[in-house]
DRENTORMI-59809 format. One line per 3 residues: their letters; for each residue x, y, z of C-alpha. Coordinates in steps of 0.25 Angstrom, whole numbers, plus 5000, padded with zeros to 4 digits. Layout:
<rs>
a> X:Y:Z; ...
</rs>
This chain:
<rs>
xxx> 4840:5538:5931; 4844:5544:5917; 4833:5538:5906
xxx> 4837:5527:5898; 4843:5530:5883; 4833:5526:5873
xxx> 4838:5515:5862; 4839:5525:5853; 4848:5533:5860
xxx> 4858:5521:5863; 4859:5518:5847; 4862:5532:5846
xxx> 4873:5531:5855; 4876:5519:5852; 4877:5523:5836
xxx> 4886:5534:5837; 4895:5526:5848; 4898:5517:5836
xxx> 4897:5527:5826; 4909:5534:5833; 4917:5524:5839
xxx> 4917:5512:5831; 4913:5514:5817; 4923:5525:5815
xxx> 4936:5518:5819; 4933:5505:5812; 4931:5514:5799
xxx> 4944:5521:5801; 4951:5505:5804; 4945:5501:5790
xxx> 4952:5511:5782; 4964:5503:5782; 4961:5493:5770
xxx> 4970:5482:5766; 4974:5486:5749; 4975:5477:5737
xxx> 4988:5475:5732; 4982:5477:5717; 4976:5489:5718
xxx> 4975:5500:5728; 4967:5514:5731; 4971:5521:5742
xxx> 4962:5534:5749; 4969:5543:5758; 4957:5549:5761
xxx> 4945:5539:5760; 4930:5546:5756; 4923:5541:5768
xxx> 4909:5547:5760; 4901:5534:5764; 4905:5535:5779
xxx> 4905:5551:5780; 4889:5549:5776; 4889:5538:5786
xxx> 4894:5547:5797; 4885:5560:5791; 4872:5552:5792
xxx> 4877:5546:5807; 4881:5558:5813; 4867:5565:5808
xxx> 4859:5553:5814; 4867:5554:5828; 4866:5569:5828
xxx> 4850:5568:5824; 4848:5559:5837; 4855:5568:5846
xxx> 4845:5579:5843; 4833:5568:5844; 4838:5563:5857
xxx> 4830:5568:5870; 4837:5577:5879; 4834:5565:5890
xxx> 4847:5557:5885; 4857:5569:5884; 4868:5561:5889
xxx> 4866:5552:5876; 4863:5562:5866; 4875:5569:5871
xxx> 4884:5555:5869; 4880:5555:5855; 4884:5568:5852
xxx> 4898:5564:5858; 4899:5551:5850; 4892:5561:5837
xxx> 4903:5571:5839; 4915:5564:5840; 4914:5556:5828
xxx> 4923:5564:5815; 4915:5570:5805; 4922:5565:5795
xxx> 4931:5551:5793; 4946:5555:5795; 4953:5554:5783
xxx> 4962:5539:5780; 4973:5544:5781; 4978:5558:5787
xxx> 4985:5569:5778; 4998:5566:5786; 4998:5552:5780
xxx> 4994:5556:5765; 5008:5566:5766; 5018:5557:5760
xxx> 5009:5551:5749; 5005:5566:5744; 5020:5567:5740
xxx> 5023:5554:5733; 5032:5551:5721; 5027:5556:5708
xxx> 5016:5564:5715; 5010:5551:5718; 5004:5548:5731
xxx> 5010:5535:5738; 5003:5523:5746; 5009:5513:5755
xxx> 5007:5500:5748; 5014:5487:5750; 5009:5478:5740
xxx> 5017:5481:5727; 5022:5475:5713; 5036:5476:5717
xxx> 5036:5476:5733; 5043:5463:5735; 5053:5468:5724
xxx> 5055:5480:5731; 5055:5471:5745; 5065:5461:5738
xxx> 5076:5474:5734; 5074:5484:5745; 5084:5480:5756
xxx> 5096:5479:5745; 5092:5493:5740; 5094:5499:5754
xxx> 5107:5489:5758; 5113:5495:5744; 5128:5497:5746
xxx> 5133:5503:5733; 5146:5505:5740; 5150:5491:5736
xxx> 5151:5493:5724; 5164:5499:5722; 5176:5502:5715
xxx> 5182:5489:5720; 5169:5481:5719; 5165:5470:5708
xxx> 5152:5480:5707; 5148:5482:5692; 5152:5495:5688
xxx> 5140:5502:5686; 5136:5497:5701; 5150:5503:5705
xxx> 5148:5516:5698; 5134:5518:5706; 5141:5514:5719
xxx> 5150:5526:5716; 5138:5534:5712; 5132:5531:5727
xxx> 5144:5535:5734; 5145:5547:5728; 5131:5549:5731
xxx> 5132:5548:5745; 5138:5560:5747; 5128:5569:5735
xxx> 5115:5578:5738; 5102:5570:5736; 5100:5574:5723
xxx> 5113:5571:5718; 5113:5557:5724; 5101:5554:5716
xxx> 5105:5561:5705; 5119:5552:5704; 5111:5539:5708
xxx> 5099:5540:5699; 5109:5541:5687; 5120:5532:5691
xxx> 5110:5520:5692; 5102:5524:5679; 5117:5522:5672
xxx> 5119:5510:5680; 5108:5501:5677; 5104:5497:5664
xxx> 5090:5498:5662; 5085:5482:5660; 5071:5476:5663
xxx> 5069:5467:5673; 5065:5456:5661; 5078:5457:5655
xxx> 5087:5459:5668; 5083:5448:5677; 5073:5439:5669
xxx> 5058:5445:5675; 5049:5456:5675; 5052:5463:5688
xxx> 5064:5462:5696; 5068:5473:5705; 5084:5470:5707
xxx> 5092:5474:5719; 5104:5485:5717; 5114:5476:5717
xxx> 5108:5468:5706; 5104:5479:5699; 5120:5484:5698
xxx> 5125:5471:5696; 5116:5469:5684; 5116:5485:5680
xxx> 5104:5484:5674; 5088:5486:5679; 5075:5492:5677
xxx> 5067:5504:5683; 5066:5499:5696; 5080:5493:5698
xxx> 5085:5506:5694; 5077:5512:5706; 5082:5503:5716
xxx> 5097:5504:5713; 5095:5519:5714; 5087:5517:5727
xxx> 5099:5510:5733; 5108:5521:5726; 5103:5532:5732
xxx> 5100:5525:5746; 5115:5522:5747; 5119:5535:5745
xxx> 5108:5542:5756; 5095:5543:5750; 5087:5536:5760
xxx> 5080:5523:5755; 5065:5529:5761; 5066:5541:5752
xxx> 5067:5532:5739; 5056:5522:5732; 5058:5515:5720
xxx> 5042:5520:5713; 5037:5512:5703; 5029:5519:5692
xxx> 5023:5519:5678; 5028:5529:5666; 5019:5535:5662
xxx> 5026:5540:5648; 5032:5526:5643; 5022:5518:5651
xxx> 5030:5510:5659; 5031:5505:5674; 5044:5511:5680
xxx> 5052:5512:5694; 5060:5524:5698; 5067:5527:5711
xxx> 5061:5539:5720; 5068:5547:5729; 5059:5555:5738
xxx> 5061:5567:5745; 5055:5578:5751; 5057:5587:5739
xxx> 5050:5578:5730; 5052:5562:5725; 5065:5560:5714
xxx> 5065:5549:5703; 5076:5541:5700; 5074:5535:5687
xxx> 5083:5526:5679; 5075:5535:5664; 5081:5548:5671
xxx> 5095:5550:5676; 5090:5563:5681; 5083:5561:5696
xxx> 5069:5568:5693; 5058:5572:5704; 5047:5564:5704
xxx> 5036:5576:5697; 5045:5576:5684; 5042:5561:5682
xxx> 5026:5564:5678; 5026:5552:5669; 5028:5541:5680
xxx> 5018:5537:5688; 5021:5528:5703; 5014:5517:5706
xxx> 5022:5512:5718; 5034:5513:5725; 5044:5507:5734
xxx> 5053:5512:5745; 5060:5503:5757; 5046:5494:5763
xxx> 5037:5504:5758; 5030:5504:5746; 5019:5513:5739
xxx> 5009:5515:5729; 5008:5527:5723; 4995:5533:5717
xxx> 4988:5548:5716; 4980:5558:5726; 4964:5558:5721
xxx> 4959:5571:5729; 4961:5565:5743; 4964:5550:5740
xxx> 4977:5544:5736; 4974:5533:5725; 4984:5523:5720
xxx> 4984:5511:5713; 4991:5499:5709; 4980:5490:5703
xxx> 4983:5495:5688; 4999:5490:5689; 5000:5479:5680
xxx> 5004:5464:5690; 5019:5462:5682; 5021:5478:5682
xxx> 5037:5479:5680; 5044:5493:5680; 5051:5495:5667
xxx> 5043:5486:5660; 5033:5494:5656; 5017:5493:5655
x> 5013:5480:5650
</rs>
């Protein structure tokens, strides 16, 4: 008969055995957190400091009672150096690099975060499916459409049949000439109203954003598929106003549409705006900066009745 394992021994064993099979796991569950709407800071890759210490001072306790332990309880000293061994050095990272690709790459050399909980989400919710439905074919000749909603229908057929470049090209400026710029306050009577295309043509008038989701529908009915486009809301830096543009991007690069250039620009020209948040289909983002390893954004400093166009109040 083997001799019996000392007390000590069995919390060693019984240490580690938690150490590497329980406490690591639930750590790894806990690094998804629930976010406040308000205000948001996002690390791809955590510092983990307080834990690696943890692990350091546990791992240099496990190994300095193998080395204690008497040669009479091999068959446990060797267990421990299993369980010792096979826990990771060192945390894995939150997220792997594969995951942090896309955001790298984002509009206005920004990086950009899944966040649902937005100013104008159920704005955006309310007006998506008639930007996608959007037949601009009729509107035409023979329609009772307005004749700036008939020109742009033309516009788009013709379109159909262009180079990408030239479709957003023809579309950017067709719908800066056919919309008349006019807040919100003055066109419907309140602050923030994101209008649908066909109310946006039937008025031809709108702001930043209603300029942004006529082109959307614009370009998607002329082949630009709807998942390469996001309306991105953003700050001017220069005239120190809150702005929408439409963003078109590609594996060349992210172009803007904006209703204060007829000329369609790439997004690094634009130096002076700076996104906070975007919207595209269900998906929605907040866009912030890379801080050596971490990506950081924020949406706590946004003023609660923030209306694009309007400026900063």
């Amino acid at each position: 008969m083997g001799k019996k394992i000392k007390l000590p021994t069995k919390k060693a064993i019984l240490f580690a055995f938690i150490y590497s099979s329980l406490f690591l796991p639930t750590l790894a569950k806990a690094s998804t957190y629930s976010l406040a709407p308000s205000e948001i800071s996002v690390l791809a890759n955590i510092s983990y400091s307080s834990f690696s210490s943890f692990t350091t001072i546990a791992s240099n306790w496990i190994s300095d009672l193998v080395q204690r332990l008497p040669e009479s309880v091999g068959d446990e000293k060797t267990a421990i150096q299993k369980i010792a061994a096979t826990r990771p050095a060192t945390p894995a990272p939150r997220h792997p690099p594969a995951q942090r690709e896309d955001t790298a790459r984002a509009v206005f050399q920004s990086v950009a975060i899944p966040f649902k909980a937005l100013p104008s989400r159920k704005s955006w919710e309310r007006v998506y499916p008639a930007v996608a439905q959007a037949e601009f074919s009729r509107c035409g000749a023979s329609s009772d459409c307005a004749s700036k909603a008939k020109h742009l229908a033309r516009v788009v057929t013709i379109a159909k049949d262009k180079t990408f470049g030239e479709k957003l090209a023809a579309i950017n400026i067709a719908v800066n000439k056919a919309v008349a710029y006019t807040s919100d306050r003055d066109n419907y009577g309140t602050m923030d109203y994101w209008a649908k295309p066909g109310e946006i043509l039937s008025r031809g008038r709108g702001d930043c954003e209603d300029y942004a989701i006529l082109k959307m529908a614009a370009l998607n009915s002329a082949g630009i598929p709807m998942a390469s486009m996001s309306i991105v809301i953003l700050q001017d830096q220069r005239r120190q106003l809150f702005h929408a543009v439409l963003a078109v991007s590609t594996s060349k690069g992210h172009y803007i549409l904006d209703n204060l250039h007829d000329r369609v620009m790439v997004d690094t020209q634009l130096s002076d705006y700076l996104p906070l948040y975007s919207l595209s289909g269900e998906r929605s983002w907040i866009h912030g900066k890379k801080v050596g390893e971490r990506l950081v954004a924020s949406i706590g400093t946004l003023p609660a009745g923030m209306t694009p166009g309007e400026g900063i109040h």
